[in-house]
C-alpha angles and dihedrals in degrees: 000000000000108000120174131204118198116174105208092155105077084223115112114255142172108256097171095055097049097053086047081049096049086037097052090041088046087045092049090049102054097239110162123271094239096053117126125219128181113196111179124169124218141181136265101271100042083054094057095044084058092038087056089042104042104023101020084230122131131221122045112293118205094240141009117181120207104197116194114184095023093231113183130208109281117266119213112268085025120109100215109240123228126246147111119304096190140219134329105189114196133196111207100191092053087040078047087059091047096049092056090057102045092050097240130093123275088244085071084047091058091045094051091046099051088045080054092051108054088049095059088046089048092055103266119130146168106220100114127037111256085037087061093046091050096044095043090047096053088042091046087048091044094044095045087041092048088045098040085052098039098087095054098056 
């Protein structure tokens, strides 16, 4: 897999962490070796420039996600196919305020929010109710497993 990791944002990340999480989701869900992901991190107000002009929506998100070649999660008695994910763009001072409200750091934020991210470009949404339940469920299980793992790397 080809992650990249650009910090746009002039706050600290773990950018290690965040290409072993994108590499361990991609891996669970079957995504070809030779997939490529870009992950950058921007400010606030480099956020809210790409949330007017992609959502027409005001005001810094926590995530956007630009898929290219629309992959989608292997499937058995399918060989994956190569190509390009996208890109997940994060916004760690918004992810900071998250995290304070949800009680954990903003490292798990950004955690959460890559592992967000790579599920809208590979076709997953919440639009809907039972698509919500299903994509919340599978980020939840990647997330807890990741996490749960992570320690005996």
């Amino acid at each position: 897999m080809s992650i990249e990791v650009n910090n746009e944002s002039g706050q600290a990340a773990d950018e290690g962490g965040i290409v072993a999480l994108a590499r361990f989701v991609l891996g669970e869900l079957r995504i070809h070796p030779q997939a490529e992901l870009s992950v950058i991190l921007v400010d606030e107000d480099a956020m809210s420039v790409l949330h007017q002009q992609w959502m027409d929506e005001s005001g810094p998100t926590d995530v956007l996600s630009f898929p290219m070649d629309e992959l989608r999660p292997g499937r058995d008695g399918e060989d994956p196919v190569p190509g390009l994910l996208g890109d997940v763009v994060l916004c760690p001072q918004v992810a900071a305020r998250q995290a304070a409200t949800a009680g954990h750091s903003t490292s798990e934020e950004l955690l959460l929010l890559t592992t967000h991210g790579i599920l809208h470009l590979l076709g997953y949404d919440h639009a809907e109710p039972e698509e919500e339940a299903e994509m919340f469920a599978l980020q939840r299980r990647l997330l807890l497993t990741y996490l749960s793992t992570r320690g005996r790397r």
